[in-house]
KOLZABA-166047 format. One record per residue: residue in one letter; residue number from 0; x, y, z of N, C-alpha, C in turn. Coordinates in steps of 0.001 Angstrom, whole numbers. Each point is the difference from the previous one (the first is absolute). Layout:
N
+-----+-----+---------+---------+---------+---------+---------+---------+---------+---------+---------+
! res !   n !    n_px !    n_py !    n_pz !   ca_px !   ca_py !   ca_pz !    c_px !    c_py !    c_pz !
+-----+-----+---------+---------+---------+---------+---------+---------+---------+---------+---------+
!   A ! NUM !       X !       Y !       Z !       X !       Y !       Z !       X !       Y !       Z !
...
+-----+-----+---------+---------+---------+---------+---------+---------+---------+---------+---------+
//
This chain:
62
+-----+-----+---------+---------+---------+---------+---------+---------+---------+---------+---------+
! res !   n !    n_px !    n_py !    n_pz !   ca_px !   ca_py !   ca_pz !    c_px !    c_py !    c_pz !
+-----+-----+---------+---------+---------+---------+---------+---------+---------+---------+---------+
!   X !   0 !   -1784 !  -17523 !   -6339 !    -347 !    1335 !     425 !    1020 !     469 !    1040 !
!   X !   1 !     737 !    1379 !    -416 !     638 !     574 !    1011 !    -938 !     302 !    1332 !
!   X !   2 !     724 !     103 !    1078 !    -573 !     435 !    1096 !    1205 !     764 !    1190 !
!   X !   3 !    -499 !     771 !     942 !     516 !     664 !     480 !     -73 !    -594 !    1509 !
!   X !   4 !    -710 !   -1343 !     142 !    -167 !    -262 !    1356 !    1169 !    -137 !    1284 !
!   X !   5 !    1087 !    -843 !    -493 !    1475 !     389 !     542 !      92 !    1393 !     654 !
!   X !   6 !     505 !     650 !   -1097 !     549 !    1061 !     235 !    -715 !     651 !    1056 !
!   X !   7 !   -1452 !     433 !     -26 !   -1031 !     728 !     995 !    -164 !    -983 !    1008 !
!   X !   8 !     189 !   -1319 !     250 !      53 !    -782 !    1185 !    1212 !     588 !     865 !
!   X !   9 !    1452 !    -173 !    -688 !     823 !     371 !     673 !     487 !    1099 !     324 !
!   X !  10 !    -603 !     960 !    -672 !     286 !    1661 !     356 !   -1010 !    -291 !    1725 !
!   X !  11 !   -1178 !    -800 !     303 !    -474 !     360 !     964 !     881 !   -1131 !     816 !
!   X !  12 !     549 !    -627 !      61 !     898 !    -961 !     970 !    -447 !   -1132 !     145 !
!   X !  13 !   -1456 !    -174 !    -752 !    -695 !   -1177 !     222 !     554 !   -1594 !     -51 !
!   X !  14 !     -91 !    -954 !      19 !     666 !   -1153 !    -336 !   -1459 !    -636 !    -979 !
!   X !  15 !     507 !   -1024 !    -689 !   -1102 !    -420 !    -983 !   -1319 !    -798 !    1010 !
!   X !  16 !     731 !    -352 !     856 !   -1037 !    -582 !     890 !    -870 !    1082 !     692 !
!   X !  17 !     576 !     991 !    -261 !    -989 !     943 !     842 !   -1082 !     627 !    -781 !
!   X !  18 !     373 !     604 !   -1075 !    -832 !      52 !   -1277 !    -978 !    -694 !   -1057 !
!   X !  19 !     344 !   -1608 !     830 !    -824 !    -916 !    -385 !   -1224 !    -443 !     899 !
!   X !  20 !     486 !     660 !    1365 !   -1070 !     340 !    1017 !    -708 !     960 !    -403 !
!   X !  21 !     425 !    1293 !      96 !    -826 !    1343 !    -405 !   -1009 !    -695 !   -1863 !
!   X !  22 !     469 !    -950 !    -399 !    -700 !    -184 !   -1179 !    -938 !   -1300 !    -109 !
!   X !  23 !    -138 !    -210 !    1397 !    -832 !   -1409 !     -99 !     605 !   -1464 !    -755 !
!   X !  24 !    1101 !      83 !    -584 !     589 !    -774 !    -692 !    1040 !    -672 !     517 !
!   X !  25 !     705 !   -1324 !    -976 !    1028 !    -457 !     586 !    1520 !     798 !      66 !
!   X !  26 !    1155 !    -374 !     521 !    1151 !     419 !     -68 !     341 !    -261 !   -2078 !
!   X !  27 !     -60 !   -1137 !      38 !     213 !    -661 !   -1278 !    -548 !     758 !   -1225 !
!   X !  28 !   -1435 !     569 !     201 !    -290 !     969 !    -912 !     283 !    1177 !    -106 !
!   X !  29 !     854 !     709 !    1053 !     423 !    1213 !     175 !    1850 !    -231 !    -786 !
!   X !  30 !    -225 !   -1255 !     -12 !    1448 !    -177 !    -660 !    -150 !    -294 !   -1563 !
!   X !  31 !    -981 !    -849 !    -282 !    -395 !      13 !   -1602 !    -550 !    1141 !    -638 !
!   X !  32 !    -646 !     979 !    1039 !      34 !    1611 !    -663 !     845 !     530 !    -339 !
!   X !  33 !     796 !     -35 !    1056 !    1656 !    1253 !    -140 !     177 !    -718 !   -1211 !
!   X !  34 !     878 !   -1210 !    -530 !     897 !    -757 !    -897 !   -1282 !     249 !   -1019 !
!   X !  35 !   -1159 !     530 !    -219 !    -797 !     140 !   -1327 !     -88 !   -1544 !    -184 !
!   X !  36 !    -187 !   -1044 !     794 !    -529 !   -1055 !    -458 !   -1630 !    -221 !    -183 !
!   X !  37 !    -676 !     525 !     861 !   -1272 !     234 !     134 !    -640 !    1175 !      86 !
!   X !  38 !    -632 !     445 !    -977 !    -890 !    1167 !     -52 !   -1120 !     309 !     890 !
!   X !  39 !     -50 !     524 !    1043 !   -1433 !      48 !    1521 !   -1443 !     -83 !   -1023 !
!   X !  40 !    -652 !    -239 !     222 !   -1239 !     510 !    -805 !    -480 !     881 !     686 !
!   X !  41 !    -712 !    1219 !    -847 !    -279 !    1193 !     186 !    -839 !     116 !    1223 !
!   X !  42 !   -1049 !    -583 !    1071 !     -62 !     637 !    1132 !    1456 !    -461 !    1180 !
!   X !  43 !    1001 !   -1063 !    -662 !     643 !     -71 !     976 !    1319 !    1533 !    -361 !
!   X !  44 !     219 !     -58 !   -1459 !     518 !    1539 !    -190 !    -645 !    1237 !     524 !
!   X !  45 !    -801 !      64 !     110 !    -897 !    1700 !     587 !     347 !    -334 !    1287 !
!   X !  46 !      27 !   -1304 !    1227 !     577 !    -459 !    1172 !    1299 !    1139 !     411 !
!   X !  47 !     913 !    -734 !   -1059 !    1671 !     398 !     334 !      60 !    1078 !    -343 !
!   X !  48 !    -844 !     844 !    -800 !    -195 !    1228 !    -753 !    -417 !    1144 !    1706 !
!   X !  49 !   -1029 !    -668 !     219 !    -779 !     693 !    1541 !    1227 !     337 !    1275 !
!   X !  50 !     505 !   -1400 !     -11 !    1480 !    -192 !    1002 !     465 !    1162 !    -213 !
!   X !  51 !     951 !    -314 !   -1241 !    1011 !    1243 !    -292 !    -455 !    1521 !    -249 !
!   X !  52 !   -1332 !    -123 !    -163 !    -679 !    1485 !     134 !     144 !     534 !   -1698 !
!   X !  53 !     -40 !    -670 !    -624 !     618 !     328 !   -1688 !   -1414 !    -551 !    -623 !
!   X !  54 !     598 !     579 !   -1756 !   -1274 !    -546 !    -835 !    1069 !   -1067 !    -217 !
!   X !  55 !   -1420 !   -1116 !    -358 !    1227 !   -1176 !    -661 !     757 !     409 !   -1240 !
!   X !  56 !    -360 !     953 !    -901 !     947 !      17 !    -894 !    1502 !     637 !      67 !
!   X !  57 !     242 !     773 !    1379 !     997 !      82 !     772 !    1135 !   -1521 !     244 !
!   X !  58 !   -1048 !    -889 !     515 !     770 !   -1002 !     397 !     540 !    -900 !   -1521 !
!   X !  59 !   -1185 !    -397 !    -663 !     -80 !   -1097 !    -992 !      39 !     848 !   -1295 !
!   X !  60 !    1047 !   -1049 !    -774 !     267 !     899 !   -1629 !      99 !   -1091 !    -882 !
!   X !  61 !    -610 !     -47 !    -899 !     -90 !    -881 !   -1322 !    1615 !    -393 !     -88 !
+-----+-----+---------+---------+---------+---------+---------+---------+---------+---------+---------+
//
């Protein structure tokens, strides 16, 4: 699954560690998101969805 998490992390200056704070999560999973290794499951997507102020289908694309 494409995702947009990168890109909208770093437009805000964030570092992955910081975004993995704001997401309750590890650094490590904020890194297997970006690279599309791991897909969030859907309340942790509506999460990063809330963050960035977007619908998830903004962020996440088949």
């Amino acid at each position: 699954m494409k995702n947009k998490v990168r890109e909208l992390r770093e437009t805000r200056g964030w570092s992955q560690a910081r975004l993995a704070e704001e997401l309750a999560v590890s650094r490590q999973t904020v890194i297997a998101i970006e690279k599309g290794k791991y897909d969030p499951s859907l309340p942790l997507a509506f999460v990063i969805a809330r963050t960035f102020g977007l619908a998830i289908e903004e962020i996440f694309a088949e």
